[in-house]
C-alpha positions in Angstrom: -61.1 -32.8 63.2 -59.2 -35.4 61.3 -61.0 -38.6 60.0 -58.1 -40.8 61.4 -59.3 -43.5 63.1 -57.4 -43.6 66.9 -55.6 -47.8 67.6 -55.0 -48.5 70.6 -52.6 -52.0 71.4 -52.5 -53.8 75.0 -48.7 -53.8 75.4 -47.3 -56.0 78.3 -43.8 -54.6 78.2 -41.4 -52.5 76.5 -40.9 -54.4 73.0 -44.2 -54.9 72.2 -45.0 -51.0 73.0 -41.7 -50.5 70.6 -43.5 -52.6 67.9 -46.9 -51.5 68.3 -45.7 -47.9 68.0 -43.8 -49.1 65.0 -46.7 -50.8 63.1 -48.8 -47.3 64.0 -50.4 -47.8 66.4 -52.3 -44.0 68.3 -52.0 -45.7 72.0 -51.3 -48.1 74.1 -53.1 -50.1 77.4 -50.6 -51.0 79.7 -51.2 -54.3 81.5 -49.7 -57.3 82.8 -51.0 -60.8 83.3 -53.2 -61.7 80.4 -54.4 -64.8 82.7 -56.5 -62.7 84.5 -57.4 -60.8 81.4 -54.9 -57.8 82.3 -54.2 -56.0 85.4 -51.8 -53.6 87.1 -48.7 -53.3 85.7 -45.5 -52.5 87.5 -44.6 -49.2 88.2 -41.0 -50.6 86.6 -42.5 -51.5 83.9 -44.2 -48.1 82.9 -41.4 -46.5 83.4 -39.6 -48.6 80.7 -42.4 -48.2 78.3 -42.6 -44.5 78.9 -38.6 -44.3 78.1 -39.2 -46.5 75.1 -42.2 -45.4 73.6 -43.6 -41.5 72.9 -47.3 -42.9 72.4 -50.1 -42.0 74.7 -50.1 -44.6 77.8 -53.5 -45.6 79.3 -52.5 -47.9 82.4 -54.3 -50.6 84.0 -56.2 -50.2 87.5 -57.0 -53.7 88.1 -55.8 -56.1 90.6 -57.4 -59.3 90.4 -59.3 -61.1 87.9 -63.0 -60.1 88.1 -64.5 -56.9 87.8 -65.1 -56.6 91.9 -62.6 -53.3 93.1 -61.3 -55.9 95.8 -59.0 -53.7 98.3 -59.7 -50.3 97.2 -56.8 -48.8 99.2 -54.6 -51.2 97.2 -55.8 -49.4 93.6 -55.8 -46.1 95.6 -51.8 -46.7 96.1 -51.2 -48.2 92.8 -52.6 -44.9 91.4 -50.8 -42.9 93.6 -47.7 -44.5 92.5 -47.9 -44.2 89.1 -48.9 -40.6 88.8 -45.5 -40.4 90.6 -44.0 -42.3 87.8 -45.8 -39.9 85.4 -48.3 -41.9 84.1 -51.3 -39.3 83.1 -54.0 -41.5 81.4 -55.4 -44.7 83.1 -58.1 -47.5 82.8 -60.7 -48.8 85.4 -64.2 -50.1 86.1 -65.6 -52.0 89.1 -68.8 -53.7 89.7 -70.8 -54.9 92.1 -71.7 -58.4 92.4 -75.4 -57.3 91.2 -74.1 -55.8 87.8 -74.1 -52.7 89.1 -71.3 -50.0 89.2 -69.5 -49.9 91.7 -69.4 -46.2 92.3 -67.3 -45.9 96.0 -64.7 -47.7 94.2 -64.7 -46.3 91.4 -64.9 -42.5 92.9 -61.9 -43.5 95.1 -60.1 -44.1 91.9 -61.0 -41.1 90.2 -60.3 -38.8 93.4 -56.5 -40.0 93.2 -56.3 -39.3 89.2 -56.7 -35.4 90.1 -58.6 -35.3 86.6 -56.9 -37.5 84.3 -58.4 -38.9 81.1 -59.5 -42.8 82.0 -61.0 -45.2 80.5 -63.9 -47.5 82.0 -63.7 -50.8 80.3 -65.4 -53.9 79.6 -66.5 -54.3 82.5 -69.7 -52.5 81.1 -70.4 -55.3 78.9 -71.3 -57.1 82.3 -73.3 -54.6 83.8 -77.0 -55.0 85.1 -78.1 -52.2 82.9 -75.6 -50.7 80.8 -77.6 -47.5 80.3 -77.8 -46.7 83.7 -74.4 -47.5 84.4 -73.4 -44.6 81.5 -75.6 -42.5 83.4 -74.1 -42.6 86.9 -71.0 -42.3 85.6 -71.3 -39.6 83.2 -70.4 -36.8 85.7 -66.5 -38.5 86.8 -63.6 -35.9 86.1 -61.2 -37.6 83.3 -63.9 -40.3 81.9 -64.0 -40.1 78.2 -63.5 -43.2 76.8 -65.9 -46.9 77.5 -64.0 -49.8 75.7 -66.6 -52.6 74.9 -67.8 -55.4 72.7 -71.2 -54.3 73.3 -71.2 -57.9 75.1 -69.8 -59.7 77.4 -69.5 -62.7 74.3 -67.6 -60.1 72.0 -68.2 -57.6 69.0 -70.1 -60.4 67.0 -72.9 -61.0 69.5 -72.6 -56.8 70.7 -72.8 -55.3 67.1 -76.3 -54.2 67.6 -75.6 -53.0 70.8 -72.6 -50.7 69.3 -74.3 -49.6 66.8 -77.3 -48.5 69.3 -74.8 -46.4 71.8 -73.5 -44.8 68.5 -76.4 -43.8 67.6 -77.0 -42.1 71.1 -73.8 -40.1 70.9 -74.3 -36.9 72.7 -77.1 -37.8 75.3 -76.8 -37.8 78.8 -74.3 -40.9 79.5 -73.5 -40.9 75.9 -70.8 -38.2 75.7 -67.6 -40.9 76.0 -66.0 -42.3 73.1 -66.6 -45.7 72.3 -63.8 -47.8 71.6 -64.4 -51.3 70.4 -62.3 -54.2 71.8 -63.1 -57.8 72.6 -63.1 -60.7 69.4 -62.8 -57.2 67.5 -62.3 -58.6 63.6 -60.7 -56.4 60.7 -64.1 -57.8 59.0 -66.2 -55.5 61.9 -64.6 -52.4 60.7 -66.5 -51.4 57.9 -69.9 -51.2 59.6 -68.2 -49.8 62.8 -66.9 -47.1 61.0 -70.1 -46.5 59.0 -71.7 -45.9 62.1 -69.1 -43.1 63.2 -67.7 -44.6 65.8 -63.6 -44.1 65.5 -61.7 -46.1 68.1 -60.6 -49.4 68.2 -58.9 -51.6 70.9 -56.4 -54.7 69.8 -54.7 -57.7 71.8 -54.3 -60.7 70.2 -54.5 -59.3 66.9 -51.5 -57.6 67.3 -50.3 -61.1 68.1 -50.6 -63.3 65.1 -48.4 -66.5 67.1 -50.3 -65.9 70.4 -49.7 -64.1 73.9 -46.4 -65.7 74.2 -44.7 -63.9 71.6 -44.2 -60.1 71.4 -46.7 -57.6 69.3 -46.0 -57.8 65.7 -45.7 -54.0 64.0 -46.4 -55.9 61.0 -50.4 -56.7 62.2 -50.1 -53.6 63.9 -49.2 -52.2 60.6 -52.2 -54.1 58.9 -55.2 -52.5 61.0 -53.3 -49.2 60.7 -53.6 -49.3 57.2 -57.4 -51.0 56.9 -58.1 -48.1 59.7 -57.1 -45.4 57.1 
């Protein structure tokens, strides 16, 4: 297995999935409305970024801001829709207003991905109890991938928790990748890496002038290269 770590950029539309591609970047989260801290994008606008880009393409199951599933039906459909548009890799994660996972959301999901490779994201880093979370999950078809901070407050206040789930890899619940995103700093990579863990999430990295202007493959280019 290669030592290369895997990058993965939150594009919103076709340029910056050009650019991050460009700068080297392994993957890509599709999302829209960076408001709400990303959700669904439309099926239009996959399409354009699958023409554009030959990257792998994790899309967005999300349809308000929150980590509650709201309307399941309505992230049923989206699915639906996009696995017509080809999409083949996707992120989720719901939770209950107690912290913890919402699983008949979350199953409902899954049942429409027909075993597609999904990742469950941060909302982990505001679960109840992120062990037990792991473990009810750990049996999904597709789920190979949790992207956290390790807290809800980002990778400086989670490192210890990181570092800790790395540790674990290969236990019951702990057979996912990790892959760090959230206030993720080139200055976190050393350590991260130390610890084995090989995946790593950008947003407004990539973005050096801010969410209003497109990914640069330039930073892209940057954590490509610090990444080896």
């Amino acid at each position: 297995m290669s030592n290369r770590a895997l990058l993965e950029v939150i594009a919103l539309d076709a340029e910056d999935a050009i650019a991050a591609q460009a700068g080297g970047a392994d993957r890509l989260e599709l999302v829209t409305d960076m408001a709400a801290d990303g959700l669904t994008p439309p099926r239009e606008t996959f399409a354009a970024i699958r023409a554009a880009v030959e990257i792998p393409l994790r899309v967005m199951l999300r349809k308000s801001d929150g980590f509650a599933a709201g309307e399941v039906s309505g992230l049923v459909e989206a699915a639906r829709e996009l696995r017509a548009e080809g999409a083949e890799e996707f992120v989720l994660g719901f939770l209950n207003p107690d912290g913890t996972p919402d699983l008949a959301a979350v199953e409902a999901v899954v049942a429409e991905l027909g075993g597609c490779r999904w990742t469950f994201h941060r909302a982990i880093d505001r679960a109840a109890d992120r062990d037990g979370l792991r473990k009810a999950l750990a049996d999904l078809p597709g789920l190979d991938t949790y992207l956290t901070a390790g807290s809800a407050a980002g990778v400086d206040e989670g490192m210890p928790v990181l570092l800790a789930e790395a540790a674990r890899r290969g236990e019951p619940g702990y057979g996912a990748r990790i892959l760090v995103g959230g206030g993720l700093a080139l200055s976190h990579l050393p350590v991260l890496r130390s610890a084995g863990i090989d995946a790593f999430h950008i947003g407004g990295a990539a973005r050096p002038d801010g969410w209003g202007r497109p990914v640069s493959a330039a930073a892209v280019a940057h954590w490509r290269a610090e990444l080896g």
